[in-house]
N, C-alpha and C positions, 0 to 999 in steps of 0.2 A: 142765589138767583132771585130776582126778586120781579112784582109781578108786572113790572112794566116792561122788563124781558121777554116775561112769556106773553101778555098781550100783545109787543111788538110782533113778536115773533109769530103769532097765530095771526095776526092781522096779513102780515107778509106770505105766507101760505095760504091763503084762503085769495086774494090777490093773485099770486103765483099758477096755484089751479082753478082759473079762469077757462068758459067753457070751453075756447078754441085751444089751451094748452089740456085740459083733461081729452080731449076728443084724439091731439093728437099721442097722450100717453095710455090711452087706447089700443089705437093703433101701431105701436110699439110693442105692446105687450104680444102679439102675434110674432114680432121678431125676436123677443127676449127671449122663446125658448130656446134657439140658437147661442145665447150666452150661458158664460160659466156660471153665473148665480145660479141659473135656473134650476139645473142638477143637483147645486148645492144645497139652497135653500129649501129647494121641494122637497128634495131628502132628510132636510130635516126636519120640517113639517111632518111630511107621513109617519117618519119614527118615531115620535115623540106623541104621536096622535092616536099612533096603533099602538103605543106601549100600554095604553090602560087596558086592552083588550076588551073592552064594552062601551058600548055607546057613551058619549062625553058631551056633555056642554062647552062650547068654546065664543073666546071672545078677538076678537083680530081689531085691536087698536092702529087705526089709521090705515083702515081697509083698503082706501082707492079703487082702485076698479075691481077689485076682486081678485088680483089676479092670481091667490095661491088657494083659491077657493075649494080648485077641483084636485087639491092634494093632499085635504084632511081623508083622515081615516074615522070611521067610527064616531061619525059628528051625526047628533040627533039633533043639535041645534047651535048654530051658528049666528052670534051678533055678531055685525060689522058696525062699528062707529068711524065717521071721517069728519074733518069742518066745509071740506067742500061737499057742496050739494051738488055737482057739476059732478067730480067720482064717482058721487055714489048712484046718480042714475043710471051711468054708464057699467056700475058692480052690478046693475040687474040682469046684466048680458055679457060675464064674464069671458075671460080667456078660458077654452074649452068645457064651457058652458055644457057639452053634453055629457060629460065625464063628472059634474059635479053630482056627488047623489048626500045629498042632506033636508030630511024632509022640513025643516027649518029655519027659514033665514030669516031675519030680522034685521035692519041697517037703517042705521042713527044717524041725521044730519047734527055735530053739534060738536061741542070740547068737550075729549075725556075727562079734563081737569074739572071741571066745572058737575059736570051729567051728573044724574044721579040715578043710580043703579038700581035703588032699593035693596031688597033684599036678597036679588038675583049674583048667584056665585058662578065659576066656572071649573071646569075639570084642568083644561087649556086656554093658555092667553100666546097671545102671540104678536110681534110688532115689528116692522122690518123698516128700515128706511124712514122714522118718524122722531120718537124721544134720541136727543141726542145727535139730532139734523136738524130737524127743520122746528121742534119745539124741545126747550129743556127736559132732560130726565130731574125729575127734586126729590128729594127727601118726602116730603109729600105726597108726591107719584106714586112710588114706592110703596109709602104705605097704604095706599089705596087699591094698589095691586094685589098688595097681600093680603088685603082686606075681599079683594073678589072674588080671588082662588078657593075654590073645597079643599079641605084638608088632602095634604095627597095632591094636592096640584101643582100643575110646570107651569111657569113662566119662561117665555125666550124672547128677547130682544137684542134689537144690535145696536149699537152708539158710534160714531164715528170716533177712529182714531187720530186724538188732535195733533199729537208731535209725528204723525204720520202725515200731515198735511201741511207741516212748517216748511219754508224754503231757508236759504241760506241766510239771505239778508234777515229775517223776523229771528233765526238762532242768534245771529251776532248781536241782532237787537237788545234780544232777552237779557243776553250775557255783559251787554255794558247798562243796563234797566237801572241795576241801581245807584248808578252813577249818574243817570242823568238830572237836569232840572225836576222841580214837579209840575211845571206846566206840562213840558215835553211827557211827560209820564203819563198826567192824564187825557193827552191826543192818543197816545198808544194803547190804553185801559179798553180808550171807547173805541181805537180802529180794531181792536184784539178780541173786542166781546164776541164770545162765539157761542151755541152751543154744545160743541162737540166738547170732548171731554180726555182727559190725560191719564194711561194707565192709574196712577194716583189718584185722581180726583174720582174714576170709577170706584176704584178698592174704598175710599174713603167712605162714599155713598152707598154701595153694597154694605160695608161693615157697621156702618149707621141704621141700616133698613131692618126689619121686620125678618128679612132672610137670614137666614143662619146656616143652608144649603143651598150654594150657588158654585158653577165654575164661570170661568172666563177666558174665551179663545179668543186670539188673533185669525183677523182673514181679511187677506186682500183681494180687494175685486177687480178683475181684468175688463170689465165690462164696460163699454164706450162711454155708457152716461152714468153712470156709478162707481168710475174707477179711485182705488185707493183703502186707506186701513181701515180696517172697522172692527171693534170687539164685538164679541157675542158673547150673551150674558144666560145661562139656563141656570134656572130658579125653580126650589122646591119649597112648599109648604110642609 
């Protein structure tokens, strides 16, 4: 991945959530509880939040509006980072906002790639709909992740599942790739560059990372603006 991927790619999300498109994912997030993520996802939040059983420091990479704010457990202090500024004003007046109880918040306009944290670690990270959508997960990431965590810390993220989003025509593609010209080839390289990522290319990058405790689930989302495969990744220090 190199880094005029991920600058593309940060440039075009920061573009993307524009203040009339943050305002209206806003407004959504009141309907999102009605979807299946919301169950899901919250659920895994709370348990993963409540399993230290005492107050935690947490970090929620690519916060946006906040909207799993009010399903931490046991959070004394909560960083959000996101690149839109446009999110994060709107993360000061979260989805159920009266249910959040964390005496804490902190929210970073800026790139995780780049921030720099100092010396500050976490109990919990958390990242839903960000590395591995809309900006590369790297090798780098990673170990910067691992680097944030307190000993004893989870990481959770999800990545999109790429050959879950291949259609017919881009499989037959694949499968005649090496037969074709190298012009034709690399039209396809650059129409193909994605971030999401392919059970293999995840295992590869986990197995290269810092981590040495991780599992990896499949889960598909039924959800109108999210639907399709996604790995989820939990990570222990």
């Amino acid at each position: 991945m190199d880094n005029q991927q991920l600058k593309t790619s940060e440039e075009k999300t920061i573009n993307l959530y524009n203040k009339a498109y943050s305002e209206n994912y806003r407004a959504y997030d009141e309907q999102f509880i009605n979807e299946p993520s919301y169950p899901h996802f919250g659920g895994i939040i709370r348990k993963l939040s409540a399993s230290f059983g005492r107050p935690i420091s947490v970090l929620e990479v690519g916060c946006g509006t906040g909207r799993y704010f009010h399903t931490l457990q046991n959070t004394a202090h909560l960083t959000g980072i996101d690149i839109s500024e446009h999110m994060l004003e709107l993360a000061r007046h979260p989805l159920k906002e009266n249910e959040v109880n964390i005496p804490d918040i902190r929210l970073i306009a800026g790139s995780v790639y780049e921030y720099d944290f100092g010396n500050q670690q976490f109990d919990f990270i958390y990242c839903i709909g960000v590395l591995g959508e809309h900006v590369p997960l790297t090798p780098a990431m990673l170990v910067k992740l691992h680097q944030l965590l307190n000993d004893g810390g989870v990481l959770f993220t999800t990545v999109v599942n790429l050959d879950a989003r291949k259609n017919l025509k881009r499989k037959l593609a694949e499968t005649a790739y090496p037969m074709m010209p190298q012009r034709v080839k690399q039209v396809l390289d650059e129409r193909w560059k994605s971030n999401y990522l392919t059970l293999q290319q995840l295992k590869t990058l986990m197995t290269a990372s810092p981590f040495t405790n991780y599992d990896i689930e499949n889960y598909i989302s039924e959800d109108k603006g999210w639907k399709g495969g996604h790995y989820e990744v939990t990570a222990r220090k």
